[in-house]
C-alpha positions as CSV (number, residue, x, y, z in Angstrom):
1,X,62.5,137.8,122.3
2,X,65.5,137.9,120.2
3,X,67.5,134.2,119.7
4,X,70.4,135.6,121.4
5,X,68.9,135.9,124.1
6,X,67.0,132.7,123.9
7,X,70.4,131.1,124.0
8,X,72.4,133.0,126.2
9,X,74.6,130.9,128.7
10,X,73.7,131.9,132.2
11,X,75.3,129.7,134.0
12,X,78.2,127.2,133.5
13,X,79.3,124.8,136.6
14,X,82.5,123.0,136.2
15,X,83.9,120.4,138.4
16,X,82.6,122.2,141.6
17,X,83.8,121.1,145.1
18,X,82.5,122.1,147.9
19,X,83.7,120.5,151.9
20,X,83.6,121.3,154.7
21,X,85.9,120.8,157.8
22,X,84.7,119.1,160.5
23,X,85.7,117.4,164.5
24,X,84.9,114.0,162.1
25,X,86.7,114.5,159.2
26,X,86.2,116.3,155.7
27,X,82.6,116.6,154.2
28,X,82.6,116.4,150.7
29,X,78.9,117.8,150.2
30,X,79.4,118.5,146.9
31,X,82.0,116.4,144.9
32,X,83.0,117.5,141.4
33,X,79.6,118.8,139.9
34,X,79.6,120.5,136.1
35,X,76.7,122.1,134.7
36,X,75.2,124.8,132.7
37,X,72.4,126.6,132.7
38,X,70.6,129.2,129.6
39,X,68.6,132.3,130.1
40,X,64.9,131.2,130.2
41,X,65.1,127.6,131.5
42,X,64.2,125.6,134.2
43,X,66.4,122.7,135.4
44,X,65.2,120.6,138.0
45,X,67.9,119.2,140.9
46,X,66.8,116.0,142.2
47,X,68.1,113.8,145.3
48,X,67.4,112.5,148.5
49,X,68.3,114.5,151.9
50,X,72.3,114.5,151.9
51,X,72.6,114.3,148.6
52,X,73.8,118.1,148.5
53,X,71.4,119.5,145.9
54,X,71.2,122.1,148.7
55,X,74.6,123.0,149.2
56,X,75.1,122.9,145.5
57,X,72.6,125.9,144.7
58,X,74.0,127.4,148.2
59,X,77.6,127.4,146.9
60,X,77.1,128.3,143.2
61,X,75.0,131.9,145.4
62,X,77.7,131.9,148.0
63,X,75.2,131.5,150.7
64,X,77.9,129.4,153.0
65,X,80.1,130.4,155.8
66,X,83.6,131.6,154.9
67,X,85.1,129.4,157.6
68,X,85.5,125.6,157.6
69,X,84.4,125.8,154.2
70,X,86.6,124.5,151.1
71,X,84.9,125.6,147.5
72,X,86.9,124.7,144.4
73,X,86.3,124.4,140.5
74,X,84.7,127.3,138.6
75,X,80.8,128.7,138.7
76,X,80.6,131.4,135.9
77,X,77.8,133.6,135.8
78,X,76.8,135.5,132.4
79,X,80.6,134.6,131.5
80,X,82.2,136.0,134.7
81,X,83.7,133.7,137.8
82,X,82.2,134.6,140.8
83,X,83.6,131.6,142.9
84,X,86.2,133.7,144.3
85,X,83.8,136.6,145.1
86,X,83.6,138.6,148.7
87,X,80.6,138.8,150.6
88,X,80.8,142.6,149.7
89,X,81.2,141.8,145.9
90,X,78.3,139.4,146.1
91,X,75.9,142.5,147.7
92,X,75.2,143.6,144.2
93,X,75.0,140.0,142.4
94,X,71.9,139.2,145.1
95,X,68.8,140.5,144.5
96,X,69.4,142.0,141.5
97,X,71.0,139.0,139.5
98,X,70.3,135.8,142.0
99,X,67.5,135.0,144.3
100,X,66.5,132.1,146.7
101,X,63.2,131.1,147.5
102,X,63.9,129.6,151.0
103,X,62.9,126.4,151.8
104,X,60.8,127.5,155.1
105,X,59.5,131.2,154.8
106,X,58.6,131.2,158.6
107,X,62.3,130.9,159.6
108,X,62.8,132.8,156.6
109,X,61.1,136.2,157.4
110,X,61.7,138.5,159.9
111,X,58.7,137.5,162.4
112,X,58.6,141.6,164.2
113,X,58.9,142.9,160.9
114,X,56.0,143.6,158.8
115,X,55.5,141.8,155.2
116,X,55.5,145.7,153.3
117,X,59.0,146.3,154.7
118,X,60.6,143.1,154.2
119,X,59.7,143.5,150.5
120,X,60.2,147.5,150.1
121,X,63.8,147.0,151.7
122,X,66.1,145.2,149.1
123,X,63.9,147.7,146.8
124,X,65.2,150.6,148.6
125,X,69.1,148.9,148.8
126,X,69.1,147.6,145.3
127,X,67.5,149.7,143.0
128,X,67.5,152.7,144.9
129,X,64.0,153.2,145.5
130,X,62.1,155.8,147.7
131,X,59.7,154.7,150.8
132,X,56.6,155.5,148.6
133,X,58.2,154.2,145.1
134,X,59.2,150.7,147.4
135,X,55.7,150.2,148.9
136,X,53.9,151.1,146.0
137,X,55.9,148.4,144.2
138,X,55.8,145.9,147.0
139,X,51.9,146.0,146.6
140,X,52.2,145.0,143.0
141,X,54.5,142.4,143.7
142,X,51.8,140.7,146.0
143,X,49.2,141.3,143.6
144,X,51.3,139.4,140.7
145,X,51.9,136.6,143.2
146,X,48.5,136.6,143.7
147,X,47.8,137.6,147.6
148,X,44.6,139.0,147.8
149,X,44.2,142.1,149.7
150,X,47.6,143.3,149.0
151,X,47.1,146.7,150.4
152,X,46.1,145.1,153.7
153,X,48.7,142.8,154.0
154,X,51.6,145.2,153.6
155,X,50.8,145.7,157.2
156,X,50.6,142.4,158.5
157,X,53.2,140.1,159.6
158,X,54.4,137.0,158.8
159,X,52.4,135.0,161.2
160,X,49.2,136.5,160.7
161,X,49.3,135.3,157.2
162,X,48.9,131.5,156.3
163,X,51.7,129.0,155.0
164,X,50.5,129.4,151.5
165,X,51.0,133.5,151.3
166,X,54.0,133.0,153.5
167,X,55.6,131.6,150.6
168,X,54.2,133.4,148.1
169,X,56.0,136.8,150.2
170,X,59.1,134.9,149.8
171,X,58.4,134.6,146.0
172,X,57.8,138.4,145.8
173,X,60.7,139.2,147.9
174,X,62.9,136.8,145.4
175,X,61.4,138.6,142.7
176,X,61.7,142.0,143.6
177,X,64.7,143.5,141.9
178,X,64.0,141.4,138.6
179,X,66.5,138.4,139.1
180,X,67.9,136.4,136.3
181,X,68.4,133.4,137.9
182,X,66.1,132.2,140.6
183,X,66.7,129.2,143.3
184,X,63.7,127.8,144.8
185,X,64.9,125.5,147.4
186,X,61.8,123.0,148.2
187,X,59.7,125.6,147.6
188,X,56.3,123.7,148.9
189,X,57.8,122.0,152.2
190,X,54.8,121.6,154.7
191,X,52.6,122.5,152.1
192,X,49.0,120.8,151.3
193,X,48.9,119.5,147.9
194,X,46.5,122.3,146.5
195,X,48.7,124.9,147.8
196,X,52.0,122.8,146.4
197,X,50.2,122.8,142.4
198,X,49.6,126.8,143.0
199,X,52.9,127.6,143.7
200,X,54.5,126.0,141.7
201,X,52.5,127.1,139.2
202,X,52.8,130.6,139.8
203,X,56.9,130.5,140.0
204,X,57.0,128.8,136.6
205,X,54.4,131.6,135.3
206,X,56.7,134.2,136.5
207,X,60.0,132.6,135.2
208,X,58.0,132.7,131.7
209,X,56.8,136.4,132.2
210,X,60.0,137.2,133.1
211,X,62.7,135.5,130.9
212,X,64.4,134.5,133.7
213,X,65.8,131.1,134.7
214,X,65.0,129.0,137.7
215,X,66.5,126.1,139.6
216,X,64.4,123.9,141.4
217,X,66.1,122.1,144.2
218,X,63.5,119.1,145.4
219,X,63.7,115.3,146.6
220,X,60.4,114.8,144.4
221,X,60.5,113.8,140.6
222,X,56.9,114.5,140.5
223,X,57.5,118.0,141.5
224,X,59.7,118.7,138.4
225,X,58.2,116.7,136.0
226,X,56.0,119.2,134.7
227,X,58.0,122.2,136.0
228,X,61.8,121.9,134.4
229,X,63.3,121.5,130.7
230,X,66.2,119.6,132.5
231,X,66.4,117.2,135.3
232,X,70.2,116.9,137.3
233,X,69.7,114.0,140.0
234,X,72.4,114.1,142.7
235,X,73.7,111.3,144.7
236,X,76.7,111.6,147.8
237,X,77.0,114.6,146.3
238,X,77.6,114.0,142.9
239,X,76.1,114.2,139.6
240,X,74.6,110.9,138.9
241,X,72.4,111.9,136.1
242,X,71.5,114.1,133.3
243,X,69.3,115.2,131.0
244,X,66.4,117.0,128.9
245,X,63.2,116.1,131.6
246,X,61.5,114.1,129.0
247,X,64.3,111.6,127.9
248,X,65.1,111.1,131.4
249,X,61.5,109.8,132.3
250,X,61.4,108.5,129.2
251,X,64.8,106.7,128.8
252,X,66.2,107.2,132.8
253,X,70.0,105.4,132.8
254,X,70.8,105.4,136.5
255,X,69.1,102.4,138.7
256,X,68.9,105.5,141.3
257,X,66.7,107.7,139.4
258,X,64.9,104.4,138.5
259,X,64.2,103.9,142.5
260,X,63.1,107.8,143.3
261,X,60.4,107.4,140.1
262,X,59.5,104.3,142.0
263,X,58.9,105.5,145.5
264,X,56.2,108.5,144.1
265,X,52.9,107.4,145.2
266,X,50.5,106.6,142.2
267,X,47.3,106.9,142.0
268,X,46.6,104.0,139.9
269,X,47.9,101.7,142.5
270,X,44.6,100.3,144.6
271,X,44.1,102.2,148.2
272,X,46.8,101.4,151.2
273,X,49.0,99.9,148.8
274,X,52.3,99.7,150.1
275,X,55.1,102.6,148.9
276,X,58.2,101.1,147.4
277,X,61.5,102.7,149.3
278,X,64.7,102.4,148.4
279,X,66.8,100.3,151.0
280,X,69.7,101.4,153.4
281,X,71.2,105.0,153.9
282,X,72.5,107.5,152.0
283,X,76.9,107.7,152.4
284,X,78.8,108.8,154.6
285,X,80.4,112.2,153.0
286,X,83.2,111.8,155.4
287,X,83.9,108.5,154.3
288,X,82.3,107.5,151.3
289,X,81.7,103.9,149.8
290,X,84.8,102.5,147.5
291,X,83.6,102.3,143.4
292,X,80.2,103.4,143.6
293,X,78.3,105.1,146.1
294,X,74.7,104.1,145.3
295,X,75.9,100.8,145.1
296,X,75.6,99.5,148.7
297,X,71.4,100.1,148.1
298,X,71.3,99.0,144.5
299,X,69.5,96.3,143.3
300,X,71.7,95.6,140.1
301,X,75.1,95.7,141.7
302,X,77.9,93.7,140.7
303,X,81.8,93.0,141.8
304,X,82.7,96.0,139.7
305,X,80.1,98.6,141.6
306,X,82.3,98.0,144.4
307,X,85.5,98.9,143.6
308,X,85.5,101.3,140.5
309,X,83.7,104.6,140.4
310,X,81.6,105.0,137.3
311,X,82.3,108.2,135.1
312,X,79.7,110.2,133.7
313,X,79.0,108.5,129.9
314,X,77.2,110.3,127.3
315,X,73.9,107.7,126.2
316,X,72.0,108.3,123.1
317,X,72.3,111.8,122.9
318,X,74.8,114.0,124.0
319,X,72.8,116.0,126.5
320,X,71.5,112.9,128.4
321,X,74.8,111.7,130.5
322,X,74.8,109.3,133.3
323,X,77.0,107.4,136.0
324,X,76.3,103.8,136.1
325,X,78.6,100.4,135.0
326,X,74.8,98.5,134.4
327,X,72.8,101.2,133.6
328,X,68.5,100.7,133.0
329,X,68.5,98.6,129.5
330,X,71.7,97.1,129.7
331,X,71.8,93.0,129.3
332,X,72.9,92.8,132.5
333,X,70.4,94.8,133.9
334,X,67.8,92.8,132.7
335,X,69.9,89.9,133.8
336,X,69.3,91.1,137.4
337,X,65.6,91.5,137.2
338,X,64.7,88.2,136.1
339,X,66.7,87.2,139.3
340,X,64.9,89.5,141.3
341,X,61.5,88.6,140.0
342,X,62.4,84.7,140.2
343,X,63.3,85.4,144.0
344,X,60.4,87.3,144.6
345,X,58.1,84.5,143.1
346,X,60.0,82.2,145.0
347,X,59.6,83.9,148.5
348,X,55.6,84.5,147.5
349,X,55.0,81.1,146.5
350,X,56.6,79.5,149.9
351,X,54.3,82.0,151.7
């Protein structure tokens, strides 16, 4: 592998907006997003439900309806804008370029359709394959994502396979025309933990085989943890925080991030120990909080929170940036956990 391509930029985000209209008011799903992405690596997207990690990798695909829909900024793929792209001029980007593993392969898949055909066809459309050439492929494809039988199960359909294969279909239907960029959009929902590790295991030993870079959209820092080279975490739809996936568990900024490390089970805590959550709701897109929007939930906020919006500041290095007037570290962070632990002493002790 040549350094050029090693550190070719894939992707490159800037100041992405994505609303939509609505009876209510104006949605802003996605508020002003940059990032960039190189060939090869992983980057993890991390937030709560509403917190438009999945309209962000739905936008940058153009995966959304035309109507209603109001996309600005720039999304530049291998150096060319294709925010501004048809439906029609997106046909040959998909498949070959860009792929989504769906969030729910049974809604996914066509359910009268058998799994062989669902995976010969964009083989067929795309890289202008013949019937045999397409299902000879499609069985290798299931072999690589590891579905035993494959032969057999070219002629089964979706629901006479189990969750786990169903997802691994959608992984060799994302991977069959050789993507160089690859969603995977809570890729283990409503699976059991075994099946989860597996998975994701087998994506991120594919993206390596491959050369080929992968977003992984989840609400689970534990997921990307040992998965991504970068972690973005989102919150009312913006970019909240930044960086390589070590320094951010290792140095995390943002009092959000903080709280979504906290609320991961653990298993050195003892048995039926109770989870920590973080409090309140997410905003209201339509009418988001004044200054900052995690700050009606945050434990450290202040006057300032409020009433000004924090901008994205660079910390010790210039690829870790984060959002926060107080952020983990500060003096007057600290400030606010004594105060928090005093309380909590206080409110044990007068139990």
């Amino acid at each position: 592998m040549s350094d050029n391509v090693e550190t070719e930029l894939l992707l490159e985000i800037s100041d992405l907006k994505t609303h939509f209209r609505t009876p209510r008011g104006t949605v802003r799903a996605v508020d002003g997003v940059s990032l960039s992405l190189e060939r090869g690596k992983a980057l993890g997207i991390v937030g709560e439900s509403g917190s438009g990690k999945t309209i962000l990798s739905r936008s940058i695909m153009g995966l959304l309806p035309r109507s209603g829909v109001i996309r600005e900024g720039s999304v530049k793929f291998r150096g060319q804008e294709i925010l501004g792209k048809s439906t029609k001029e997106m046909q040959s980007v998909w498949g070959r370029e860009m792929a989504m593993i769906f969030q729910d392969p049974m809604t996914s898949l066509n359910p009268v359709m058998k799994v062989g055909r669902q995976i010969a066809e964009p083989l067929m459309l795309h890289l202008g394959m013949n019937k045999v050439e397409a299902r000879q492929t499609a069985e290798k494809l299931l072999r690589d994502v590891r579905i035993p039988e494959a032969t057999r199960r070219l002629d089964q359909y979706p629901h006479e396979l189990s969750g786990g294969m169903r997802q691994r279909v959608m992984i060799a239907i994302a991977l069959a025309c050789g993507p160089t960029l690859l969603f995977a959009d809570e890729p283990t929902t409503a699976l059991d933990v075994t099946v989860q590790a597996q998975i994701l295991e087998l994506i991120n030993e594919q993206r390596r085989d491959r050369n080929m870079s992968l977003i992984l959209v989840t609400h689970d820092l534990g997921v990307v943890a040992g998965f991504t080279d970068e972690i973005a975490v989102m919150y009312g739809g913006k970019l909240v925080e930044k960086a390589p996936t070590k320094v951010l568990f290792e140095r995390m900024k943002m009092p959000y991030t903080e709280a979504l490390l906290e609320s991961i089970p653990r298993l050195d805590q003892p048995s039926h120990s109770r989870l920590a959550v973080i409090p309140g709701r997410p905003p209201d897109l339509v009418n988001p909080p004044r200054g900052c929007r995690f700050a009606p939930r945050c434990a450290y906020v202040r006057d300032r929170c409020l009433t000004e919006e924090p901008q994205l500041t660079v910390a010790e290095s210039p690829d870790h940036v984060y959002a926060c007037h107080y952020p983990v570290g500060s003096p007057e962070y600290h400030e606010r956990r004594v105060e928090l632990s005093k309380a909590s002493t206080a409110v044990g002790g007068s139990n």
